[in-house]
N, CA, C and O atoms as a Tripos MOL2 file, in Angstrom:
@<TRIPOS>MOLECULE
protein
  288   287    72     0     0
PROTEIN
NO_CHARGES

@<TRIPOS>ATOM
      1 N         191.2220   81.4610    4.6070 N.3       1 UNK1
      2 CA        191.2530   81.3780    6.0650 C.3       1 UNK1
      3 C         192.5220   82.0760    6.5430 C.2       1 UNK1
      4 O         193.6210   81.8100    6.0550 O.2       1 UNK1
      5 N         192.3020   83.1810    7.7310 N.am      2 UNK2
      6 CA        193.5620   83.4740    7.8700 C.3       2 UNK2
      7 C         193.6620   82.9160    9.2300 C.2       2 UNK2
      8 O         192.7930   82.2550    9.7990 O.2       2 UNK2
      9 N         195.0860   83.3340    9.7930 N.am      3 UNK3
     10 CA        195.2670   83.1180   11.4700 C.3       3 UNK3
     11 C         195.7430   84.3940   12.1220 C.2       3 UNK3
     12 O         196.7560   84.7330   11.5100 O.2       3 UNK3
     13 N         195.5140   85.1300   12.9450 N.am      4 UNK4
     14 CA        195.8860   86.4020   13.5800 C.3       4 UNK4
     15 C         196.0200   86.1190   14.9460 C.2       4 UNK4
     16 O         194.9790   86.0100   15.5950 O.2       4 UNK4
     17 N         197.3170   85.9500   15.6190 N.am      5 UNK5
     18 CA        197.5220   86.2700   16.8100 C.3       5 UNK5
     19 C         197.4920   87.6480   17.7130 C.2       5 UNK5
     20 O         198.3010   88.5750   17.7000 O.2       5 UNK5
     21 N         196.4960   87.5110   18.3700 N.am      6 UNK6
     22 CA        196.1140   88.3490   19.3710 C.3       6 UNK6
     23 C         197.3640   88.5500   20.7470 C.2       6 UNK6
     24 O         197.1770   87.5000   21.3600 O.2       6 UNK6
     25 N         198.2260   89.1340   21.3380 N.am      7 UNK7
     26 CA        198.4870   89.2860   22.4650 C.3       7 UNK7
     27 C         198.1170   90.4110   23.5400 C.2       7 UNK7
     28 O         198.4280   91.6010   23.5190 O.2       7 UNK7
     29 N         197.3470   89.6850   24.5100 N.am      8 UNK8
     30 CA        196.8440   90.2570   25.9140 C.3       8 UNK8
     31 C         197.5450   91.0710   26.7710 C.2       8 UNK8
     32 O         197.7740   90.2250   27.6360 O.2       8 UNK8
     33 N         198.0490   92.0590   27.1770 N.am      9 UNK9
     34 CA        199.2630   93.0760   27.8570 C.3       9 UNK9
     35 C         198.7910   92.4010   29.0710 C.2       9 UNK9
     36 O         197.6670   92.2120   29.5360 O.2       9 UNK9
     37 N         200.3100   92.0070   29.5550 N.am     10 UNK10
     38 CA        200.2650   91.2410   31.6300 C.3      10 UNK10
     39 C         199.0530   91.8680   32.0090 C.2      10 UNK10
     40 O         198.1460   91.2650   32.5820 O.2      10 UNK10
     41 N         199.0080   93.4690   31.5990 N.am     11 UNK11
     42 CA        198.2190   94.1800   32.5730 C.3      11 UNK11
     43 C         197.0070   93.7320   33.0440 C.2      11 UNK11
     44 O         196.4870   93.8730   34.1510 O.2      11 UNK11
     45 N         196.5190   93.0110   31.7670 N.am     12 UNK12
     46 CA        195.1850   92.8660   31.7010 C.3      12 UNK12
     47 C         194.9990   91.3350   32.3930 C.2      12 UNK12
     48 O         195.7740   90.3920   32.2320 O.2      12 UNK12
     49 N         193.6870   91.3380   33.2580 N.am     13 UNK13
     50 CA        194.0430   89.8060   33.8450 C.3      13 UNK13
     51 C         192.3980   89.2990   32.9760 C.2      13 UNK13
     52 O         191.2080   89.6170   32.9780 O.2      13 UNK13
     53 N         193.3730   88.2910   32.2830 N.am     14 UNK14
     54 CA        192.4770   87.1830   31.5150 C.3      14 UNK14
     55 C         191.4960   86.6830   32.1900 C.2      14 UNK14
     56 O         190.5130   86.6660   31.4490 O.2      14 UNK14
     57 N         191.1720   86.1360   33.5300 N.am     15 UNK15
     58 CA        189.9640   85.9970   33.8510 C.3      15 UNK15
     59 C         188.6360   86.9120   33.5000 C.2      15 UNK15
     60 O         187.5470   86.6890   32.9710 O.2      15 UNK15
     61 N         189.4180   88.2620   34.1760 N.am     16 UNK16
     62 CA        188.0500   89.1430   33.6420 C.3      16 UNK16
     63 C         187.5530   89.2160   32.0570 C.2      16 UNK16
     64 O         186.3600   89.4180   31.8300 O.2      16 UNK16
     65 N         188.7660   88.9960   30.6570 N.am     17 UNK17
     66 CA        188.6410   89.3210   29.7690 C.3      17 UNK17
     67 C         187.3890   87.9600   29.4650 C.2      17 UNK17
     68 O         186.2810   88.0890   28.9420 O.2      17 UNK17
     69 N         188.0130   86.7410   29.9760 N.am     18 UNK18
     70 CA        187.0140   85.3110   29.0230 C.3      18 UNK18
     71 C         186.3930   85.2320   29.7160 C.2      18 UNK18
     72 O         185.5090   84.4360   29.4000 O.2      18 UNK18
     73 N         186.2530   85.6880   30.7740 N.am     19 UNK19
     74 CA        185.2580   85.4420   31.8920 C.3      19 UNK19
     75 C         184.8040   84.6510   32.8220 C.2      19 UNK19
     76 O         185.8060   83.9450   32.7100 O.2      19 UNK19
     77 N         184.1730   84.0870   33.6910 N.am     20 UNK20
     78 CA        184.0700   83.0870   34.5950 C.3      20 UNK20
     79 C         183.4340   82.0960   33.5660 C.2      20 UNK20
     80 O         182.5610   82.2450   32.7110 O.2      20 UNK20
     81 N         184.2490   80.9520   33.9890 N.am     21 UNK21
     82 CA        183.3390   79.7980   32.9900 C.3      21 UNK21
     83 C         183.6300   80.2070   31.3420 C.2      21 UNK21
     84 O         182.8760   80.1280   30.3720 O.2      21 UNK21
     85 N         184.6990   80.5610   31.4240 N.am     22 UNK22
     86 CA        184.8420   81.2190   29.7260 C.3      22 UNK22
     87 C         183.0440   82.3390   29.5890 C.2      22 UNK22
     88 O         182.4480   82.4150   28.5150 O.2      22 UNK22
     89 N         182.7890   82.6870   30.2280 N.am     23 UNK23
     90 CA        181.2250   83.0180   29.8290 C.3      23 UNK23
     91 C         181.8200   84.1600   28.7400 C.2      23 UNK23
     92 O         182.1840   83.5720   27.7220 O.2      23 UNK23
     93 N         181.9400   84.9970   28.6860 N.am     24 UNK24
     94 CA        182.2290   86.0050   27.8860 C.3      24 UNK24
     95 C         182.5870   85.5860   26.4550 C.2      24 UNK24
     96 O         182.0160   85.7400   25.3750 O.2      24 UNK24
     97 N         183.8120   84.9640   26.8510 N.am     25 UNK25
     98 CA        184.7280   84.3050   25.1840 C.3      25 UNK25
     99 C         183.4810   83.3900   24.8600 C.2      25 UNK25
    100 O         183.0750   83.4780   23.7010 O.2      25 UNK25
    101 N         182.8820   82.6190   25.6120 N.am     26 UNK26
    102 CA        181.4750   81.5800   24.9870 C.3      26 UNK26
    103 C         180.5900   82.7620   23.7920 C.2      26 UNK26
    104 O         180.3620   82.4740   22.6170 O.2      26 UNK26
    105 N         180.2110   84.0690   24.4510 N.am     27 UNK27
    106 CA        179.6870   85.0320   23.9400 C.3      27 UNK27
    107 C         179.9930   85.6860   22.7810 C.2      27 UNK27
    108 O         179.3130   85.9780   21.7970 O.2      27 UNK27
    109 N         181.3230   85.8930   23.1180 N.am     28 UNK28
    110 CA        182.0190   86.4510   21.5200 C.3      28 UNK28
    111 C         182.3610   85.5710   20.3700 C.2      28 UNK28
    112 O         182.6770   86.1520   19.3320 O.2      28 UNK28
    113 N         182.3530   84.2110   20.3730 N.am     29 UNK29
    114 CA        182.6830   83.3380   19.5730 C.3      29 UNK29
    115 C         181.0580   83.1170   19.1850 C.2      29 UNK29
    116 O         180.9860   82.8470   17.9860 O.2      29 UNK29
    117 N         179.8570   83.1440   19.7650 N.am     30 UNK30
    118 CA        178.3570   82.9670   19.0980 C.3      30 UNK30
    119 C         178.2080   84.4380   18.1700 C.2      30 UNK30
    120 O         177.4430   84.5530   17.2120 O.2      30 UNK30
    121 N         179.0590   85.4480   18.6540 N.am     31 UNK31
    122 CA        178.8610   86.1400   17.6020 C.3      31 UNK31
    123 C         179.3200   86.3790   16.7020 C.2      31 UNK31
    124 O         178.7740   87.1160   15.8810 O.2      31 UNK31
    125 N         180.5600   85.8160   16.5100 N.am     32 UNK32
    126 CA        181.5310   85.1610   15.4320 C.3      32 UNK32
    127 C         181.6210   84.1450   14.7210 C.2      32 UNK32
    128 O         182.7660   83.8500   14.3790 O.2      32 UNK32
    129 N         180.5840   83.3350   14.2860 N.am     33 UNK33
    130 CA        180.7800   81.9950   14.2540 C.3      33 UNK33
    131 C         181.9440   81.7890   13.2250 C.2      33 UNK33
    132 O         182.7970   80.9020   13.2250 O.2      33 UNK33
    133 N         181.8310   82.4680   12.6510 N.am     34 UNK34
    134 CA        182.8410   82.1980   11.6080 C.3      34 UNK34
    135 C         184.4180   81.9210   12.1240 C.2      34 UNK34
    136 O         185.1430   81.1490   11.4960 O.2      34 UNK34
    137 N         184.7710   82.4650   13.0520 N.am     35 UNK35
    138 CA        186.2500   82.7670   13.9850 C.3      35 UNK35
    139 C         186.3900   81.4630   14.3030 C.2      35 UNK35
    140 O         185.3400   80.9060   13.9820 O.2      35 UNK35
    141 N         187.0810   80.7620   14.7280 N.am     36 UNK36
    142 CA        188.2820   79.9720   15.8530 C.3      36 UNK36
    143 C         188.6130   80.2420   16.5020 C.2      36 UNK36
    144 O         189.8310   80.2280   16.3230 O.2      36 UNK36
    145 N         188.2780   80.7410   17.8130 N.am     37 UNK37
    146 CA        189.0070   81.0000   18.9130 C.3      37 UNK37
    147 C         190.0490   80.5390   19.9620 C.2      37 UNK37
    148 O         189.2900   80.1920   20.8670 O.2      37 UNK37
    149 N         191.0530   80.3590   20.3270 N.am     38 UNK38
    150 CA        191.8030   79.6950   21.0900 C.3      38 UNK38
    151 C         192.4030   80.4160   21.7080 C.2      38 UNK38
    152 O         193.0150   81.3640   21.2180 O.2      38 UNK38
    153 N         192.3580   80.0290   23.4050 N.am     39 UNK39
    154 CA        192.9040   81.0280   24.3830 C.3      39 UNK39
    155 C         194.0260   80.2910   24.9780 C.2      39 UNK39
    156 O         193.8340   79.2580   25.6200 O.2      39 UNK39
    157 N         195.1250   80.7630   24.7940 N.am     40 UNK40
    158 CA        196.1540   79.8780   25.8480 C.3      40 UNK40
    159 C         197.3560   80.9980   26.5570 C.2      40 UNK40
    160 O         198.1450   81.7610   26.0000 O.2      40 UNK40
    161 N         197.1220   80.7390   27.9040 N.am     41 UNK41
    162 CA        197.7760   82.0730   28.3260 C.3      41 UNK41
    163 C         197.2250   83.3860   28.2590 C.2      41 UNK41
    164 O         196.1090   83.6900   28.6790 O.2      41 UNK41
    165 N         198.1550   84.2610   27.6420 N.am     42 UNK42
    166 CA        197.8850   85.3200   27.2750 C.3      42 UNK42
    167 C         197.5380   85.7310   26.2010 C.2      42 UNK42
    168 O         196.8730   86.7540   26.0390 O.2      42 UNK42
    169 N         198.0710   84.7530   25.0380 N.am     43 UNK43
    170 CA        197.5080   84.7370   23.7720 C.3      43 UNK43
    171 C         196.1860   84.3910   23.2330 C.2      43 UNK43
    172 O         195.4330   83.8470   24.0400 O.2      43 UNK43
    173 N         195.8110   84.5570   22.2370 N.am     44 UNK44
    174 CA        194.6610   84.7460   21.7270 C.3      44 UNK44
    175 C         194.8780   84.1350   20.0900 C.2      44 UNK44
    176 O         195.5240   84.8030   19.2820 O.2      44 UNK44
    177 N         194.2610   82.7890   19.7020 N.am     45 UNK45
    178 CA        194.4300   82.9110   18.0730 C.3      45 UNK45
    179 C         193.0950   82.8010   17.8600 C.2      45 UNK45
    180 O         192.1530   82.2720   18.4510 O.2      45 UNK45
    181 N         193.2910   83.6120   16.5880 N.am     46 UNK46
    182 CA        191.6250   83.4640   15.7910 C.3      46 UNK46
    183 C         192.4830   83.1320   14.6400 C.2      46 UNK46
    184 O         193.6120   83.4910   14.3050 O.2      46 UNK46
    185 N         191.4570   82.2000   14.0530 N.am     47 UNK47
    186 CA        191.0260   81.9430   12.5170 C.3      47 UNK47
    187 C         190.1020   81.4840   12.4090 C.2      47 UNK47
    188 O         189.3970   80.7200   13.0690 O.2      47 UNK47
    189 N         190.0440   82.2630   10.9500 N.am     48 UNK48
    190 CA        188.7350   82.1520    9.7670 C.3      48 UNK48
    191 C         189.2060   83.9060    8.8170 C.2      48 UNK48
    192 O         190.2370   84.5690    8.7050 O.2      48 UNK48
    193 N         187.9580   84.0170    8.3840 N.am     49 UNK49
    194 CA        187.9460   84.7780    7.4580 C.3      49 UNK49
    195 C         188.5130   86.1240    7.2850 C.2      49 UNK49
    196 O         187.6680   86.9620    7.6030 O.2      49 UNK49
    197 N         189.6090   86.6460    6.9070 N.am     50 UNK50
    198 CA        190.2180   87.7110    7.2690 C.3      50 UNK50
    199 C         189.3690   89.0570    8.0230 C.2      50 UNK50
    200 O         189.7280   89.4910    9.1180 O.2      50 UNK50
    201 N         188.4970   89.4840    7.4500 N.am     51 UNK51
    202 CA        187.7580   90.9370    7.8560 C.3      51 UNK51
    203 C         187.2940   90.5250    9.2010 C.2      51 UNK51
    204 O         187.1120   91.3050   10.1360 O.2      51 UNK51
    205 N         187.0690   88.9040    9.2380 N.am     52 UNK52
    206 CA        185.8810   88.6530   10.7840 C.3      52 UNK52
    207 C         187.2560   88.7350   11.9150 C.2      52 UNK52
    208 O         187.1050   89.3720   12.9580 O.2      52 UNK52
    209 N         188.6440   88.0120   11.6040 N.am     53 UNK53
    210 CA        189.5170   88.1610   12.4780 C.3      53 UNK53
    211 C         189.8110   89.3090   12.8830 C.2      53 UNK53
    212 O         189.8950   89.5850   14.0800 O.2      53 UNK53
    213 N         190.0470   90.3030   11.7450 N.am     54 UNK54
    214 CA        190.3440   92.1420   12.3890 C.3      54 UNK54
    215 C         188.9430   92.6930   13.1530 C.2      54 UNK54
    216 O         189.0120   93.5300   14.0530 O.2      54 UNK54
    217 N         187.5430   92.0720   12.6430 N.am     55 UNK55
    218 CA        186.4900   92.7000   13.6290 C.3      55 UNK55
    219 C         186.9750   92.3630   15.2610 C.2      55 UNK55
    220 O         186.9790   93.1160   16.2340 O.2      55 UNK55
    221 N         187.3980   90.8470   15.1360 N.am     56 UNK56
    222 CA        187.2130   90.7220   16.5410 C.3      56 UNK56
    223 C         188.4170   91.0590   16.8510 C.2      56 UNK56
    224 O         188.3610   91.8040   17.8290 O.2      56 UNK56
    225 N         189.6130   90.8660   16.4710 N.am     57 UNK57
    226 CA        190.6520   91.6030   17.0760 C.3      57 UNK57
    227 C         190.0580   93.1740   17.6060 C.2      57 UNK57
    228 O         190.2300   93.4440   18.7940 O.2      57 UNK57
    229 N         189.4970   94.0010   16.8850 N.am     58 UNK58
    230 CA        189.2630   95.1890   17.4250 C.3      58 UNK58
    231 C         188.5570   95.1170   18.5750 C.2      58 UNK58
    232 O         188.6890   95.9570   19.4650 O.2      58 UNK58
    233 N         187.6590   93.9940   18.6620 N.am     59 UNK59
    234 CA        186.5550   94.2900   19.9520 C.3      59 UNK59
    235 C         187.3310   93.4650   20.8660 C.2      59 UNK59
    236 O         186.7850   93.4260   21.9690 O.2      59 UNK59
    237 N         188.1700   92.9400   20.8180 N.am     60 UNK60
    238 CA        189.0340   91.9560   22.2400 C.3      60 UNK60
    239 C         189.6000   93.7670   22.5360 C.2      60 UNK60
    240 O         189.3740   94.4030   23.5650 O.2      60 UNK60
    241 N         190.1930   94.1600   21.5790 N.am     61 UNK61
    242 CA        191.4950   95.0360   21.8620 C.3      61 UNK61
    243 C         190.5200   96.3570   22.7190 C.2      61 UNK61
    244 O         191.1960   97.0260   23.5010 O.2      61 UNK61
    245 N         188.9400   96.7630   22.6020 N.am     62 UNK62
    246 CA        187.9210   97.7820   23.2370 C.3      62 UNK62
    247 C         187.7090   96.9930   24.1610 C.2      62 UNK62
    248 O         188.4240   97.3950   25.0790 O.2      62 UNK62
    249 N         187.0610   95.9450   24.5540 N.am     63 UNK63
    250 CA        187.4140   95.0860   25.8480 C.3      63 UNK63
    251 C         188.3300   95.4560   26.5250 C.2      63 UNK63
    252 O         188.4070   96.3920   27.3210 O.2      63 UNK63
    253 N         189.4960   94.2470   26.0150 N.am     64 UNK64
    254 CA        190.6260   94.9220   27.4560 C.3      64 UNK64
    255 C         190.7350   96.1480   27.9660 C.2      64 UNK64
    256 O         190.8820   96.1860   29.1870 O.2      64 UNK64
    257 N         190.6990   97.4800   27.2130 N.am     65 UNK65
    258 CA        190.9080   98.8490   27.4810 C.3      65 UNK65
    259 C         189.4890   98.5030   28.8160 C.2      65 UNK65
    260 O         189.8020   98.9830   29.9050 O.2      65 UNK65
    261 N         188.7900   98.1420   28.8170 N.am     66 UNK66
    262 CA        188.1750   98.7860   29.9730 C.3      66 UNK66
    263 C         188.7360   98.2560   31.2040 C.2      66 UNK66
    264 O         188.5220   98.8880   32.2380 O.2      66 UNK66
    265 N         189.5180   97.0400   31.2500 N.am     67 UNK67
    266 CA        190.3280   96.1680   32.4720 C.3      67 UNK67
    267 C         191.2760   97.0310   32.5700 C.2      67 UNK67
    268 O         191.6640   97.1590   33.7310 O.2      67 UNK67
    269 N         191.7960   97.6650   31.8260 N.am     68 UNK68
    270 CA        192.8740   98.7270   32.2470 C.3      68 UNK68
    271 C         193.2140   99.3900   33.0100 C.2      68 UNK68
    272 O         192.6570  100.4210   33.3880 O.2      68 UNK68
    273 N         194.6490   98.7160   33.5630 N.am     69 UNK69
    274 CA        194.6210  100.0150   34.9250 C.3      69 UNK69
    275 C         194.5450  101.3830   34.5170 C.2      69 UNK69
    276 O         194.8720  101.4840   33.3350 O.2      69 UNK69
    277 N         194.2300  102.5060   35.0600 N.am     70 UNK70
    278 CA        194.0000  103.8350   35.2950 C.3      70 UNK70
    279 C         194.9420  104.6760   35.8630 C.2      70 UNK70
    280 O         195.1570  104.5280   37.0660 O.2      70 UNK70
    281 N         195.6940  105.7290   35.1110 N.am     71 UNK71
    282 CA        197.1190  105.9840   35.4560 C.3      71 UNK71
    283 C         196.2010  107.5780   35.3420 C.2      71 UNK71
    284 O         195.3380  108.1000   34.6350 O.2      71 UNK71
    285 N         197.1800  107.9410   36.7290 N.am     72 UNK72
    286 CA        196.7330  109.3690   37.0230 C.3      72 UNK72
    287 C         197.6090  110.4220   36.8590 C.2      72 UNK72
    288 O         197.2430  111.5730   37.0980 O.2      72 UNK72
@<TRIPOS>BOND
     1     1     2 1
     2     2     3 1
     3     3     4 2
     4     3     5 am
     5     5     6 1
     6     6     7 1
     7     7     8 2
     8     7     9 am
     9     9    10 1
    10    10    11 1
    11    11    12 2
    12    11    13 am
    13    13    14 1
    14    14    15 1
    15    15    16 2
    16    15    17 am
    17    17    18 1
    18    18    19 1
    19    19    20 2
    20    19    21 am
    21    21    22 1
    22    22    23 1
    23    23    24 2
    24    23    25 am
    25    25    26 1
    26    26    27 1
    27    27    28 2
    28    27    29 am
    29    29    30 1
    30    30    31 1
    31    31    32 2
    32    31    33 am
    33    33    34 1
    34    34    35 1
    35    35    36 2
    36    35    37 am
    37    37    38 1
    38    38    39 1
    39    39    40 2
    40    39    41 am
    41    41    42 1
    42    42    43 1
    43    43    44 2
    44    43    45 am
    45    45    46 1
    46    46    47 1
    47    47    48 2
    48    47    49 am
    49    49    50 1
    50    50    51 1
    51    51    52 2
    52    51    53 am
    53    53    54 1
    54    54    55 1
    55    55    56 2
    56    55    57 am
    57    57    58 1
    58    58    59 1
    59    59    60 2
    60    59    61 am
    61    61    62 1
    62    62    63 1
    63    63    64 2
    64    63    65 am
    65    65    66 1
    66    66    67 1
    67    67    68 2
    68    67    69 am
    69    69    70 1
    70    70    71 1
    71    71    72 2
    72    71    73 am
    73    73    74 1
    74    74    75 1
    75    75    76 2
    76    75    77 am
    77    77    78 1
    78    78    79 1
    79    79    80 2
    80    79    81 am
    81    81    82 1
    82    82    83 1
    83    83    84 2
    84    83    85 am
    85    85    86 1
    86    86    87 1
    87    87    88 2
    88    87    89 am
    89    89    90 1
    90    90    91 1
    91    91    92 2
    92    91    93 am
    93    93    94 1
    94    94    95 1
    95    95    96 2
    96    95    97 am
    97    97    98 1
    98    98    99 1
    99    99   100 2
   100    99   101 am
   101   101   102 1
   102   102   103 1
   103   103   104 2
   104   103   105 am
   105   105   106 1
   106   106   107 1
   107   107   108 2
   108   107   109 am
   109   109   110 1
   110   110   111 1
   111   111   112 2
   112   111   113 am
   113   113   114 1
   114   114   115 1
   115   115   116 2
   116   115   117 am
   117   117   118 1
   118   118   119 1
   119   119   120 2
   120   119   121 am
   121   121   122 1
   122   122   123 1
   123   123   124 2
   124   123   125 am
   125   125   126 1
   126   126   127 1
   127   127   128 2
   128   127   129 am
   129   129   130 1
   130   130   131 1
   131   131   132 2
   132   131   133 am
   133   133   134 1
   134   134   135 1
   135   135   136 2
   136   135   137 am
   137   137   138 1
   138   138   139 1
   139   139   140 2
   140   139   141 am
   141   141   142 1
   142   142   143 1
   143   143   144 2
   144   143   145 am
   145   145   146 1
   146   146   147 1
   147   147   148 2
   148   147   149 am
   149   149   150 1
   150   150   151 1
   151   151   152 2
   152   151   153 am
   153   153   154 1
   154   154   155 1
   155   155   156 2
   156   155   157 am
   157   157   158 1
   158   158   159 1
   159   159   160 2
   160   159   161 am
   161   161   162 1
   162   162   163 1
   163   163   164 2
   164   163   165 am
   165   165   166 1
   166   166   167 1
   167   167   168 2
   168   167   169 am
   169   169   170 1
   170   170   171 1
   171   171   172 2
   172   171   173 am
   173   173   174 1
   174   174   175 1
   175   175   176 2
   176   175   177 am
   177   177   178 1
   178   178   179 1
   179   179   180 2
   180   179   181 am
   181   181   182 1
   182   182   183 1
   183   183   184 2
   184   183   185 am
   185   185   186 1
   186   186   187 1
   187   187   188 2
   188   187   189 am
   189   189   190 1
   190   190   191 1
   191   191   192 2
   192   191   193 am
   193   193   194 1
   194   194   195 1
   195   195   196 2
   196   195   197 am
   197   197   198 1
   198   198   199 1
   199   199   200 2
   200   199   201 am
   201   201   202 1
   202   202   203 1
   203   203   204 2
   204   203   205 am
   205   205   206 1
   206   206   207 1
   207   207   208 2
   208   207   209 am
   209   209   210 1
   210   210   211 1
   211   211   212 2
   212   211   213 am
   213   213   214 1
   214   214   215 1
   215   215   216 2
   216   215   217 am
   217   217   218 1
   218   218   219 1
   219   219   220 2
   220   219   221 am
   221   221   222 1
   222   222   223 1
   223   223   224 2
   224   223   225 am
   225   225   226 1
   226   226   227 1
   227   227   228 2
   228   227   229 am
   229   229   230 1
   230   230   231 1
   231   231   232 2
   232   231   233 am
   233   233   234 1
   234   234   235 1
   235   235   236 2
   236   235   237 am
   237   237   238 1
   238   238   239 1
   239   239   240 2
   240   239   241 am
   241   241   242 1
   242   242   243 1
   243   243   244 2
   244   243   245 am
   245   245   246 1
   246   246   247 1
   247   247   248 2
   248   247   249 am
   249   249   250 1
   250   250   251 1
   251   251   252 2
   252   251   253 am
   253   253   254 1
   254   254   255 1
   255   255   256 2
   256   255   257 am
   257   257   258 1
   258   258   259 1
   259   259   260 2
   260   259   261 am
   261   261   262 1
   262   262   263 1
   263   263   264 2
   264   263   265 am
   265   265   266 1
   266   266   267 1
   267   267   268 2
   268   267   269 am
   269   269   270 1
   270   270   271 1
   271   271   272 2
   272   271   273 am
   273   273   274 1
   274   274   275 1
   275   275   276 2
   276   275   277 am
   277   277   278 1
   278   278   279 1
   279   279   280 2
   280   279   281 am
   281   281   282 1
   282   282   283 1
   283   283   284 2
   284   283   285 am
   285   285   286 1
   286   286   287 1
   287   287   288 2
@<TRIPOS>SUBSTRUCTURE
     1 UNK1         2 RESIDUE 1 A UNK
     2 UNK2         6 RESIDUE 1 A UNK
     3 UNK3        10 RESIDUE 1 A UNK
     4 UNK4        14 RESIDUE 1 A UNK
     5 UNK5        18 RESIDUE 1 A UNK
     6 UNK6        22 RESIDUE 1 A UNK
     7 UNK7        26 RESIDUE 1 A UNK
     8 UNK8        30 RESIDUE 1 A UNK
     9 UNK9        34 RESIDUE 1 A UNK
    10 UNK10       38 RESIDUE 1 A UNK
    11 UNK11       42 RESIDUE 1 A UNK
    12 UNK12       46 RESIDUE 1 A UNK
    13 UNK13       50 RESIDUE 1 A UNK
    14 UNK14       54 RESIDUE 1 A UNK
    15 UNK15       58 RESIDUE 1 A UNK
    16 UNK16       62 RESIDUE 1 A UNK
    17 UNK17       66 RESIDUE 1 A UNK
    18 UNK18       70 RESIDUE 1 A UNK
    19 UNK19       74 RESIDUE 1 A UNK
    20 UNK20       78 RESIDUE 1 A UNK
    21 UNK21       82 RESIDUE 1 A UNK
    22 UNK22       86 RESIDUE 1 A UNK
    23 UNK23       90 RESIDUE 1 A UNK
    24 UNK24       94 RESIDUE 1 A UNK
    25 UNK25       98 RESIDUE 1 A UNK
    26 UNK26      102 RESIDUE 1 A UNK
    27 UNK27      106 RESIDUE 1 A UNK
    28 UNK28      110 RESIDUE 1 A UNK
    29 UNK29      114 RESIDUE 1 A UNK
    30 UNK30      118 RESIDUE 1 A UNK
    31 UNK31      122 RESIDUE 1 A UNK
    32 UNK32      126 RESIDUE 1 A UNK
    33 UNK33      130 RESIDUE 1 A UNK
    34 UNK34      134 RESIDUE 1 A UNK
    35 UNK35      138 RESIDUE 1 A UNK
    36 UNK36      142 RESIDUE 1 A UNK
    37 UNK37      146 RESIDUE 1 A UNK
    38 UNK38      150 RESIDUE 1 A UNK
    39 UNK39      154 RESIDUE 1 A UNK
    40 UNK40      158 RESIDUE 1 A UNK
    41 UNK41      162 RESIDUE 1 A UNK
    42 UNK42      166 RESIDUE 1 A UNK
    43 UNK43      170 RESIDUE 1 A UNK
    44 UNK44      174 RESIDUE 1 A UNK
    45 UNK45      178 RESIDUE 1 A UNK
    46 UNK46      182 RESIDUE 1 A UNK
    47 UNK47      186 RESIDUE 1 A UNK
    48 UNK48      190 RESIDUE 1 A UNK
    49 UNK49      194 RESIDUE 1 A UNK
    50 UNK50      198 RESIDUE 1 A UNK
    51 UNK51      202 RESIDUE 1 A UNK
    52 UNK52      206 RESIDUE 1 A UNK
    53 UNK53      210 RESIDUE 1 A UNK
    54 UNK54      214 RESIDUE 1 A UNK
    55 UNK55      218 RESIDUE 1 A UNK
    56 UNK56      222 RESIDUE 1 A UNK
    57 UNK57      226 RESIDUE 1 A UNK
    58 UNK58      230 RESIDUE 1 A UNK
    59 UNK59      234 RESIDUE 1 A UNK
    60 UNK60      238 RESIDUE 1 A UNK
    61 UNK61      242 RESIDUE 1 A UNK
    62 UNK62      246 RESIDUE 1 A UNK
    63 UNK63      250 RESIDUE 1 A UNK
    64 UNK64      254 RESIDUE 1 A UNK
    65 UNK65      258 RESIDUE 1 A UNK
    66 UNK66      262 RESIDUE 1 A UNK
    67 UNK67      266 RESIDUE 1 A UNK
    68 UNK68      270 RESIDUE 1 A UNK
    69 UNK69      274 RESIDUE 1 A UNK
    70 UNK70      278 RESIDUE 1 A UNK
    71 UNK71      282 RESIDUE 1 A UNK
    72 UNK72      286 RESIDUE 1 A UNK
């Protein structure tokens, strides 16, 4: 079992990421079952199984990029 802390950049506002009603994070954790998810703040911990923590680290980290502000 590992533990991987995730951190969220200010930029990004956590509502949109977990979504209303957590709906989203509800979503990504059914497709993870294996993960632990815990949201507090800005942080993010997962545990469970090493490879499933770096999957979802990658797809939180393609997520936020789309909340991203847009610099011209």
């Amino acid at each position: 079992m590992d533990r991987l802390l995730v951190t969220v950049p200010p930029a990004i506002p956590m509502v949109a990421l977990v979504g209303v009603a957590d709906a989203n994070m509800l979503a990504i954790e059914a497709a993870f079952p294996s993960v632990n998810v815990t949201v507090r703040g800005n942080e993010i911990t997962l545990r469970g199984p090493h490879i499933d923590c770096l999957a979802l680290e990658k797809l939180l980290t393609e997520i936020w990029l789309l909340f991203a502000p847009v610099r011209a």
